[in-house]
N, C-alpha and C positions, 0 to 999 in steps of 0.2 A: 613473702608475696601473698598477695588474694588466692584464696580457696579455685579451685577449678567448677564454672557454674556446672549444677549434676544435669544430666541427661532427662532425668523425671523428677517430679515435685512431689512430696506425699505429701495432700492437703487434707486437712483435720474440718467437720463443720461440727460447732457445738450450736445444737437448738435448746433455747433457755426460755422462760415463761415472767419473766419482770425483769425489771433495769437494774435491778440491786444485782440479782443473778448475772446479767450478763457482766456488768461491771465488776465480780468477784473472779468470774470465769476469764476473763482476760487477765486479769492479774495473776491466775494461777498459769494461762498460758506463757504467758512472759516470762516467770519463773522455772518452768519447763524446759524454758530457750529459744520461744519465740522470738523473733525480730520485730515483726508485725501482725497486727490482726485489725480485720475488718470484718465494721458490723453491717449487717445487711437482713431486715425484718425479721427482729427478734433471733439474730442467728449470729455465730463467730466465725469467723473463715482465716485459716494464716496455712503459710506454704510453708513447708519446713525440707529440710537435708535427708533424704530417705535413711531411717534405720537401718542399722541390720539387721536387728530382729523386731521385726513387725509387730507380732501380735504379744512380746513381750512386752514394746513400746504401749498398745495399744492398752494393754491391763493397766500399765502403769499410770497411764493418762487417766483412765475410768476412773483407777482407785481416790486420785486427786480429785478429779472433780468431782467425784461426791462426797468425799471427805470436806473440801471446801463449800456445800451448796450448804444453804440454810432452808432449802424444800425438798432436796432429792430430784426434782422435776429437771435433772439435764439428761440431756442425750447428746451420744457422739457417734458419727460417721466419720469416715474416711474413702478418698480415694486417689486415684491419681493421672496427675498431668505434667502431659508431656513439657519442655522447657520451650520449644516453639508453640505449641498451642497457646502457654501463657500468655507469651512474650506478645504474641495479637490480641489477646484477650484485652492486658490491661489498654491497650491504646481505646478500645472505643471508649465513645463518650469523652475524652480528654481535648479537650481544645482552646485553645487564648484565654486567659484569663483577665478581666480589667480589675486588680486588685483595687487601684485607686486610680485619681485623675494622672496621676505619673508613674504608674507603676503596674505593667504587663508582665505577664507567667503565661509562654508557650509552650509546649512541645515540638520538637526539633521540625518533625515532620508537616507543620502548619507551615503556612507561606508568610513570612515575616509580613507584620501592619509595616504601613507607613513608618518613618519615621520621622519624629517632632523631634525638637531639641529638648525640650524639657518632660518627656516620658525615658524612662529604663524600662527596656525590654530585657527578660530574663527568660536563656532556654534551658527546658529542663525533661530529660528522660532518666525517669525514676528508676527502670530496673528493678530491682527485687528489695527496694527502700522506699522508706516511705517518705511522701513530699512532693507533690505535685500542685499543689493551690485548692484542690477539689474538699478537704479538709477543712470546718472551721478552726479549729487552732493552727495550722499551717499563715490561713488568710488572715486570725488575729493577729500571730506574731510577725506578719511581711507590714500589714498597717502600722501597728507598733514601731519596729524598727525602722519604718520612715521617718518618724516622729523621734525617735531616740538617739538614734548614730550622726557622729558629728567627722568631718573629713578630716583622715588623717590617724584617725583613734587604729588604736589594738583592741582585737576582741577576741573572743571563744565562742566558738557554736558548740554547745554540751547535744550530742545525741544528734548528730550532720544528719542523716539520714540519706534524702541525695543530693543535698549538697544547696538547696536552696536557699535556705538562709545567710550562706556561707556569700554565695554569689551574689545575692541582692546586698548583704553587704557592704562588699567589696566594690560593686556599682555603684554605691550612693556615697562610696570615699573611702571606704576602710582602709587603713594601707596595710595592714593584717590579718590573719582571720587563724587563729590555732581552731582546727575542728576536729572530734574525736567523737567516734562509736566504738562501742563495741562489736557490732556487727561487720566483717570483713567483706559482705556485699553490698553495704553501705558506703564505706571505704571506696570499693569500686567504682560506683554510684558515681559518688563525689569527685573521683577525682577524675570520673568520665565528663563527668559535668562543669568542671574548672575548664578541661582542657576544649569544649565547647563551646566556651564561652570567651575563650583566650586571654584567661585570667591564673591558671595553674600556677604560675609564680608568687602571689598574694597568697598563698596558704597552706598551712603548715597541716598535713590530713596525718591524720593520728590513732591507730587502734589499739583502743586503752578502757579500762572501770573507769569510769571517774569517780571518787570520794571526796571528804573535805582533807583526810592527810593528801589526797595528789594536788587537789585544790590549791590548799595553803604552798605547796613545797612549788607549786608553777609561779613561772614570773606573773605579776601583778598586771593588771590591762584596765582598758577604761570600759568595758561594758562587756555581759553574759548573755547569751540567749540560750533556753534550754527551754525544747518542746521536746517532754518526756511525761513517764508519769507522776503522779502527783506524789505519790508517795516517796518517791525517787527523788522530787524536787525539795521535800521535806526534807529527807535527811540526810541533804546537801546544800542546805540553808547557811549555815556556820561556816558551809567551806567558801560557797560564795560572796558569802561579808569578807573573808580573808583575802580572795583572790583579785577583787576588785578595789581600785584606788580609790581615795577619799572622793565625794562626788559625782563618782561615776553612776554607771546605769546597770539594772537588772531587769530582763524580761523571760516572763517563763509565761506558758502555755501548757497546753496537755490536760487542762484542768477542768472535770465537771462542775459544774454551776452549784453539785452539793459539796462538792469538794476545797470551794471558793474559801470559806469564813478559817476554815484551819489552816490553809495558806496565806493568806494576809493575816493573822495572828502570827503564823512562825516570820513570817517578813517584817511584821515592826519588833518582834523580840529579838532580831538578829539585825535591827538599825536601820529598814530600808522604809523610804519613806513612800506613797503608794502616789504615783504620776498621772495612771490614766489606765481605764479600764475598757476592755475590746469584749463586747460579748455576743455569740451568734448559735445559736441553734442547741442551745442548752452546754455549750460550751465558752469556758473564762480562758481570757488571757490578759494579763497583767505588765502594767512597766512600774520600775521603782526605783529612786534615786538614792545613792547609799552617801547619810552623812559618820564618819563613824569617830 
């Protein structure tokens, strides 16, 4: 079963002085055992599972990030919040999303639009994962997958988060959807967010690494979505060409705009051919059709 959510949040702020920085510095948070982080003017913010030991956590943290900075110039605070304080926090500012001319992202507590026949409405409370629409790679890879997924297909969400991709899926015909985090409050997330949308029967939620040996060893499907990071998408490139049938489709996200040309390199080296490109606010997201 899922973790029990904690009572308090110990939340970590790394203040950083360039984009190379802050972008090095999440990656070290992530390896840390972050789930998530958010950037907010020049600064890193992620909630984590309070330690036991604090201020031994807190050296630890130091020593990495300036073992990883390339100026020395980071700083970190800490402090902490309560699990209801959050839980209001993150709602402000969240509200209806008009991804496209057919495709809405709510939060539960807005009062449903109208409804047309030819718009999907998608509700979505994120919880302590990430995936709400507010995200440009979130909104590249929702565009995208309108454009990619065909009714009836099997697919895989690499890195569900809460569950959003899964759902818009699944709404536009998926008769499948294998989704798999690592993170177990993601899990949650998702599978609060199936059973919201009254779809929890379409999908198989999963808390797993994903690699290319688990890759390969999964049944084959007709399309991948994974909005994760880049480097993570790199070296599950190989397992992706394995996992996906002749034809089929790959869309990944997560990706800085510098981060762009060494991911479409590893995607024609690994047979995929490049369909259409989503870009929004210094961030890539990619669809690719695999002939193999």
């Amino acid at each position: 079963m899922y973790p029990q959510t904690p009572d308090r949040w110990f939340v970590l702020t790394i203040s950083c002085h360039s984009a190379l920085e802050l972008e090095r510095c999440a990656e070290i948070m992530f390896e840390l055992g972050a789930t998530a982080v958010e950037e907010i003017d020049n600064r890193l913010i992620t909630h984590l599972d309070p330690p036991e030991d604090v201020e031994g956590a807190l050296v630890s943290i130091r020593d990495a990030l300036q073992e990883g900075s390339t100026t020395g110039e980071v700083s970190l605070d800490h402090s902490w919040q309560r699990h209801e304080d959050w839980s209001h926090l993150w709602r402000r500012g969240l509200v209806a999303k008009q991804i496209s001319d057919s495709l809405v992202v709510q939060p539960s507590w807005c009062a449903s639009p109208p409804e047309h026949k030819n718009v999907v409405t998608v509700v979505i409370d994120p919880g302590m994962a990430f995936g709400t629409a507010e995200h440009p790679t979130t909104r590249g890879s929702l565009r995208l997958l309108e454009k990619a997924i065909s009714p009836g297909e099997s697919i895989m969400d690499i890195g569900c988060g809460s569950g959003i991709l899964t759902i818009t899926a699944i709404k536009l015909g998926a008769s499948n959807v294998l989704s798999v985090d690592n993170d177990p409050y993601a899990l949650e997330a998702t599978s609060a967010n199936l059973f919201m949308n009254e779809i929890r029967e379409k999908a198989d939620v999963q808390l797993g690494e994903v690699s290319p040996a688990w890759l390969k060893d999964s049944s084959e499907c007709e399309g991948i979505i994974a909005n994760i990071q880049s480097d993570v998408l790199l070296a599950l490139m190989i397992g992706f060409r394995s996992a996906i049938r002749n034809h089929g489709w790959l869309i990944l996200s997560g990706i800085m705009d510098s981060e762009w040309p060494a991911i479409l390199s590893s995607a024609r080296d690994s047979k995929f051919t490049l369909i259409a490109v989503d870009m929004e606010l210094g961030w890539t997201s990619a669809w690719f059709k695999l002939d193999k």
